[in-house]
C-alpha positions as CSV (number, residue, x, y, z in Angstrom):
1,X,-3.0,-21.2,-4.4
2,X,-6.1,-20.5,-1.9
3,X,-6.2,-16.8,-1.0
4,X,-8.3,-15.8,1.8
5,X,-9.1,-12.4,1.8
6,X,-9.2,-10.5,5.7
7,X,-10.9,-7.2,5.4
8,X,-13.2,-5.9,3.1
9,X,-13.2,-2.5,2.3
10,X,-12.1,-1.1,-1.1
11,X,-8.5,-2.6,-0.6
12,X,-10.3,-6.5,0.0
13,X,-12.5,-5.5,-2.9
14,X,-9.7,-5.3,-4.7
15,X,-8.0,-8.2,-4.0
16,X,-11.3,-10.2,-4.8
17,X,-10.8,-8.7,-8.4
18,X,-7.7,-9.4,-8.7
19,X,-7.5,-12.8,-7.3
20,X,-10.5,-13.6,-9.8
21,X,-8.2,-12.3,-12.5
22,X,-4.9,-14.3,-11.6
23,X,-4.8,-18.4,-13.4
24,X,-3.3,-20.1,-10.4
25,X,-5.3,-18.6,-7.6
26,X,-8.7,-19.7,-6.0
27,X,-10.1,-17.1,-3.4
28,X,-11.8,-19.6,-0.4
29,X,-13.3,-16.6,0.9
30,X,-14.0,-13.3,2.4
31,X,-13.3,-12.9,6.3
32,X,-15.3,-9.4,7.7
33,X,-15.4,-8.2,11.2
34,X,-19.4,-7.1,10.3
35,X,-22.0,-9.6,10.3
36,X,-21.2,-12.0,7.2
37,X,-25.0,-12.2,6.0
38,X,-25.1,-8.4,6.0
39,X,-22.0,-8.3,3.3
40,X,-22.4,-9.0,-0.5
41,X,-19.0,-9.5,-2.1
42,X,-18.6,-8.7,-5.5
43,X,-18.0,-12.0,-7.2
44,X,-20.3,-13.9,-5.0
45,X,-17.6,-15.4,-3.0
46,X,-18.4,-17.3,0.7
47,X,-18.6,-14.7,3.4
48,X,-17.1,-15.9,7.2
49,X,-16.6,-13.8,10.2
50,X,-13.1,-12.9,11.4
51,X,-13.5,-15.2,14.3
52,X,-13.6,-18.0,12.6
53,X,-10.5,-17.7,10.4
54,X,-8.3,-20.7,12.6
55,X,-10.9,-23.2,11.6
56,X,-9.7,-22.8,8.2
57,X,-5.9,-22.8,9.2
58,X,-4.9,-25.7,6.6
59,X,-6.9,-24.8,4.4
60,X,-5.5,-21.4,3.1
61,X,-2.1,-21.1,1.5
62,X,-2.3,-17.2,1.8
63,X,-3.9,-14.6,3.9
64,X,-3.9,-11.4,2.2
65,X,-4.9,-9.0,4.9
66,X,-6.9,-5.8,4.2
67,X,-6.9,-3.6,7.2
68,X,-5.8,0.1,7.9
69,X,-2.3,0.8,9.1
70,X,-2.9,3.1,11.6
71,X,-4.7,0.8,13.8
72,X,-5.3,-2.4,12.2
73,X,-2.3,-3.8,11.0
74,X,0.2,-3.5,13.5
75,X,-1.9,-6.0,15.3
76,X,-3.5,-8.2,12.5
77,X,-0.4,-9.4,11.1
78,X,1.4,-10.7,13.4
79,X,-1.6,-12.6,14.9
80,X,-2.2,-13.8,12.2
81,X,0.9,-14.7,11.0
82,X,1.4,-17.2,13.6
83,X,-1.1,-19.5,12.2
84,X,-0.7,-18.4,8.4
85,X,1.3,-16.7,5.6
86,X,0.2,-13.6,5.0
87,X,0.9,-10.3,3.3
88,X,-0.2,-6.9,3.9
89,X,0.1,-3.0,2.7
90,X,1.8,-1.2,5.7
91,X,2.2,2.0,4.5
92,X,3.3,4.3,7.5
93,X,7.1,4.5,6.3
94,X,8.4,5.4,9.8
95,X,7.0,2.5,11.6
96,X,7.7,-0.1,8.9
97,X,11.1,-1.5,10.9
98,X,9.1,-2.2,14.1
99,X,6.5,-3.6,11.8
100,X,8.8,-6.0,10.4
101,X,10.7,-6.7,13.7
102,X,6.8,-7.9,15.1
103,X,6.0,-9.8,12.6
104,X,9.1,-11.6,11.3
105,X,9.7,-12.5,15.3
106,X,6.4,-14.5,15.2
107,X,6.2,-16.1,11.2
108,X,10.4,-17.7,12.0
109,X,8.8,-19.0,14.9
110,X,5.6,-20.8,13.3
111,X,7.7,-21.6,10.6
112,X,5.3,-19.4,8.4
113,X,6.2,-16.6,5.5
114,X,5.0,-13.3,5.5
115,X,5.7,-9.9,3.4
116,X,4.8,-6.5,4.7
117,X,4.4,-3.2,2.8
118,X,3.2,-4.8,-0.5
119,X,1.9,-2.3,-2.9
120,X,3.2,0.4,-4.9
121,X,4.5,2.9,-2.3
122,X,5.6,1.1,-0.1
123,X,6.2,-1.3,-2.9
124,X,7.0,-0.7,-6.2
125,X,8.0,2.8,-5.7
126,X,10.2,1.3,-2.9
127,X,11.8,-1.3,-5.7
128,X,12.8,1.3,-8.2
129,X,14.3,3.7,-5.5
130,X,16.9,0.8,-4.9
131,X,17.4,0.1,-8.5
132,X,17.7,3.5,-9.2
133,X,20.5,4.7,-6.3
134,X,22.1,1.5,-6.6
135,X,22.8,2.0,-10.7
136,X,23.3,5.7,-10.1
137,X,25.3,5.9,-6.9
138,X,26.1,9.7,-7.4
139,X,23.2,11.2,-6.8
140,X,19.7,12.3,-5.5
141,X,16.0,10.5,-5.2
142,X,12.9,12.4,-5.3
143,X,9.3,11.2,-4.8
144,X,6.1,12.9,-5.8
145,X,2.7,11.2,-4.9
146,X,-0.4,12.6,-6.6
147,X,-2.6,13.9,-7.4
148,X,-4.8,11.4,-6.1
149,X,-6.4,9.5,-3.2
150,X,-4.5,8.1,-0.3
151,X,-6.4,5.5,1.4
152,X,-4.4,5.2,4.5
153,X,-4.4,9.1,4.9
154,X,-8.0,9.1,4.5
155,X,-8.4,5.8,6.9
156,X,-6.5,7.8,9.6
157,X,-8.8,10.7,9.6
158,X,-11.8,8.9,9.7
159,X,-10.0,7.3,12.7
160,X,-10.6,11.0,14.1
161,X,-13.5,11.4,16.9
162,X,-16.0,13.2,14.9
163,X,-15.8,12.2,11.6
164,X,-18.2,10.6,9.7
165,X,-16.1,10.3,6.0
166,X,-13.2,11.6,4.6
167,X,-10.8,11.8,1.6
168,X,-7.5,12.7,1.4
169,X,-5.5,14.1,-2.0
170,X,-2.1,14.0,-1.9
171,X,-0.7,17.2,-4.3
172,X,2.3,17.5,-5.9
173,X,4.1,21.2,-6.1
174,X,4.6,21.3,-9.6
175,X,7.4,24.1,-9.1
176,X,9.7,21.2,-7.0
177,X,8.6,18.8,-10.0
178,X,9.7,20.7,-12.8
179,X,13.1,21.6,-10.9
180,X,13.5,17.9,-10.1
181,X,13.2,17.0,-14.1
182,X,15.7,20.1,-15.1
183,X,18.4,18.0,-13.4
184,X,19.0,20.9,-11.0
185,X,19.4,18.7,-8.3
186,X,17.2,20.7,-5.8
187,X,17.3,20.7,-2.2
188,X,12.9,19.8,-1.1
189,X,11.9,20.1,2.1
190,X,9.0,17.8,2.5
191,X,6.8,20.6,2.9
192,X,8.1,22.0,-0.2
193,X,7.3,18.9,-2.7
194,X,3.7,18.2,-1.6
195,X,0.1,19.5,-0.3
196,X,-2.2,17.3,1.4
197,X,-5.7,18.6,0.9
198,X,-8.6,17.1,3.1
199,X,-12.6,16.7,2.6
200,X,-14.0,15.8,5.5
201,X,-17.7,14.9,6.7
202,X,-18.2,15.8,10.2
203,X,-20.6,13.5,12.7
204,X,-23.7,16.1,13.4
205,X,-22.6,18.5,16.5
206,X,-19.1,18.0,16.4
207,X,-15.8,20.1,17.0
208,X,-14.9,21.0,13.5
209,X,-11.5,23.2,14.7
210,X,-10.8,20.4,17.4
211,X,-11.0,17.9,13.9
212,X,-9.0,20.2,11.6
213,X,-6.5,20.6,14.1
214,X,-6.2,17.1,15.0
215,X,-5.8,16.0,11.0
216,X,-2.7,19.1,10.9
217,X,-0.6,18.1,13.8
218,X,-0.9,14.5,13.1
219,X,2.4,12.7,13.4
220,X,4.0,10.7,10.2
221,X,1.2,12.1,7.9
222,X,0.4,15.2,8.2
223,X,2.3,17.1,10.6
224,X,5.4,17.6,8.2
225,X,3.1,19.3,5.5
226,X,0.8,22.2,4.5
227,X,-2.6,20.5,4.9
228,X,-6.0,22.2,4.0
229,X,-9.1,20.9,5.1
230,X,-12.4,21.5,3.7
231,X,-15.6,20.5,5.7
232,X,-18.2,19.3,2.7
233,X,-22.0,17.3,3.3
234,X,-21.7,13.6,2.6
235,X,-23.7,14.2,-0.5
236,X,-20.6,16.4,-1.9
237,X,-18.5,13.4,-1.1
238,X,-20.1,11.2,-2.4
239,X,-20.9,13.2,-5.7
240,X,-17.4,14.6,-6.1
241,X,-15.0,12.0,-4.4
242,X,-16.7,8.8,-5.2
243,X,-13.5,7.8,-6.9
244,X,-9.9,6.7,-5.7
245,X,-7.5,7.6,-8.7
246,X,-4.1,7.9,-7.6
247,X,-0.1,7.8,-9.4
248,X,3.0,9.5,-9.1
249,X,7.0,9.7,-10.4
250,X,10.2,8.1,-8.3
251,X,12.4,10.1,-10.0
252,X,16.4,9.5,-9.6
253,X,19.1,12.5,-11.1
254,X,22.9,11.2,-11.0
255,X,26.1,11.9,-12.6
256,X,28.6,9.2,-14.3
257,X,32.0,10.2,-15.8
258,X,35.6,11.6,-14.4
259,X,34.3,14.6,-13.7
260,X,30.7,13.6,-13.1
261,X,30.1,15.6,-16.8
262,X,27.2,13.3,-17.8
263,X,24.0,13.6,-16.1
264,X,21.1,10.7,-16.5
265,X,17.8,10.9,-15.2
266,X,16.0,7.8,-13.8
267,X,11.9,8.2,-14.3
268,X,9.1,5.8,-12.7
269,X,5.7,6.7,-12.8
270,X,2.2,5.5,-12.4
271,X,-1.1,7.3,-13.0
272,X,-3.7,4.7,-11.6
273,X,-7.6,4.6,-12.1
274,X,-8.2,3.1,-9.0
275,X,-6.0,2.9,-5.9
276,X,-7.1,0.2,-4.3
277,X,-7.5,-2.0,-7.6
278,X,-3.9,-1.4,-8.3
279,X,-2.5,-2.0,-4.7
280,X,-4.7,-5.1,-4.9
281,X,-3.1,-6.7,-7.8
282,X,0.0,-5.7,-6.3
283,X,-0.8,-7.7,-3.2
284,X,-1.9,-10.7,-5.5
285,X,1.4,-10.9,-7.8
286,X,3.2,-11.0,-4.3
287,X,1.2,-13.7,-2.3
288,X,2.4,-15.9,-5.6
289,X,5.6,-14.7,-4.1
290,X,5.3,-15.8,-0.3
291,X,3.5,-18.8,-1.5
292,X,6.3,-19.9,-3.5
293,X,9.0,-19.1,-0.6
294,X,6.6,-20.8,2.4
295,X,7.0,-24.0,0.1
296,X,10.5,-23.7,-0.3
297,X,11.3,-23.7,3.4
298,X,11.8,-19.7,3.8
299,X,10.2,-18.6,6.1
300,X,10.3,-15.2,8.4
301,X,8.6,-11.7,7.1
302,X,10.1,-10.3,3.4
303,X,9.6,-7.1,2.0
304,X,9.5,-6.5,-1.4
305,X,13.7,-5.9,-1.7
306,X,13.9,-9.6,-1.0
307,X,11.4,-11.4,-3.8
308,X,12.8,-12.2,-6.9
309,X,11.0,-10.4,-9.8
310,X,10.6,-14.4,-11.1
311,X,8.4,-15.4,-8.0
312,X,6.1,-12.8,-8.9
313,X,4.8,-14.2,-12.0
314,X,3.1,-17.2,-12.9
315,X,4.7,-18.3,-15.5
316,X,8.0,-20.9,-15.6
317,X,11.4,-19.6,-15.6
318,X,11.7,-20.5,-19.1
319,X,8.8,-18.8,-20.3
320,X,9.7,-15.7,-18.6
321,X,13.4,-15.7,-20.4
322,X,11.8,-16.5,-23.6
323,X,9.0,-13.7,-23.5
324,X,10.4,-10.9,-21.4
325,X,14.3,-11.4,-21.3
């Protein structure tokens, strides 16, 4: 399987890792909107510019594409998917139907296979919420992100006029996490089961309150929270928020019984090193997937609710029921 990587940031650094990692994948190369003698890659793999990408078209089994989801990817992926299979980590929840509806509409009609919102939430958060509500019918999900890193958060305020750098810790409210856990079946307003806490590095001369506002009333990632944002030198970033750690719980309370006496408690949870690095080996397991279905004949855009846990892994049916059943 040749992956091509299109991107690279900390997300296509990632992928280079993991890719490296994987026994049946070969990464052809590294595709970078920057000049491609200006980027060193971490494994020494071939550098090409973006615009080149269609010379390679039968070349590469799998694109996995690296972008940011506020801007990039509702536009890389389906242009690109209508000359590749390709996979990507979509991660604004409310837009993820029209993303799906774009790029499925142009993959059926190349007769090309694409998965969107790879990762682990979306992804394998996304995986366990189903599993979860559909064993446990009577009853109530709950997510908690955090504390850690979001990349896309922190990708869409860097999008904002103004600022130079910026990460972006999602918090947890362990008051609404412990309830959760008791089985008291809360009612959580978002506001009430998370903090989003912002340090931000300011271009020389700009409008801190015109940024700080912008990052609060933002639509589908902050607006819906209590967000605090502290201005810091790039030397404080760097010293103190060099890292992109990351986790969290999908947590699922239900009832079984006549009388719904019996309570259970469903309990997912990651606590993750490096964000990126994880999401990355997500991404990988799950271009085995598309590759598998493009050579099948099924093609159109997939999320992960329609890849069989089997096509993630490289081993043989067999082997999997021998090892892991």
């Amino acid at each position: 399987m040749k992956i091509a990587i299109y991107g690279y940031g900390n997300l296509g650094k990632g992928v280079e890792c993991a890719v490296n990692a994987a026994p049946d994948a070969e990464l052809f190369g590294v595709f970078t909107r920057r000049a491609p003698n200006t980027v060193k890659t971490v494994s020494g793999a071939k550098v090409y510019h973006v615009d080149d990408i269609l010379k390679y078209e039968t070349e590469i089994d799998v694109v996995i594409i690296c972008g940011g989801s506020a801007t990039d990817l509702p536009t890389m992926t389906p242009s690109l998917a209508e000359h590749f299979n390709v996979i990507d980590s979509f991660d604004t929840h409310a837009r993820i139907p029209e993303h799906f509806d774009n790029v499925d509409n142009v993959a059926k009609t190349t007769n090309h296979t694409a998965l969107i919102s790879g990762g682990w939430d979306p992804g394998m958060f996304s995986i366990n919420r189903l599993y979860a509500s559909s064993i446990l019918p009577n009853g109530k999900d709950y997510t908690f992100w955090g504390k850690g890193v979001s990349q896309g958060h922190s990708d869409a305020i860097r999008r904002i006029d103004g600022v130079k750098d910026a990460r972006q810790y999602t918090v947890p409210i362990s008051a609404a996490l412990d309830a959760v856990r008791s089985g008291a079946n809360p009612e959580l307003t978002t506001r009430e089961k998370h903090l989003r806490e912002c340090f931000v590095v300011a271009e020389e001369g700009a409008d801190k309150a015109k940024i700080e506002n912008d990052i609060k009333t933002m639509p589908n990632y902050f607006a819906d929270y209590d967000t605090i944002v502290h201005f810091i030198s790039e030397e404080e970033l760097q010293r103190d928020h060099a890292t992109l750690p990351h986790g969290g719980f999908v947590i699922r309370t239900g009832t079984t019984g006549v009388n719904h006496e019996n309570k259970h408690i469903i309990e997912y949870s990651l606590k993750l090193d490096s964000n990126p690095e994880f999401t990355a080996s997500v991404l990988v397991a799950y271009a085995r997937a598309v590759n598998k279905l493009y050579n099948r004949g099924d093609y159109g855009c997939k999320t992960v609710f329609d890849i069989a846990p089997a096509d993630l892994s490289p081993l043989s049916a067999e082997e999997i029921r021998k090892t892991m059943l």
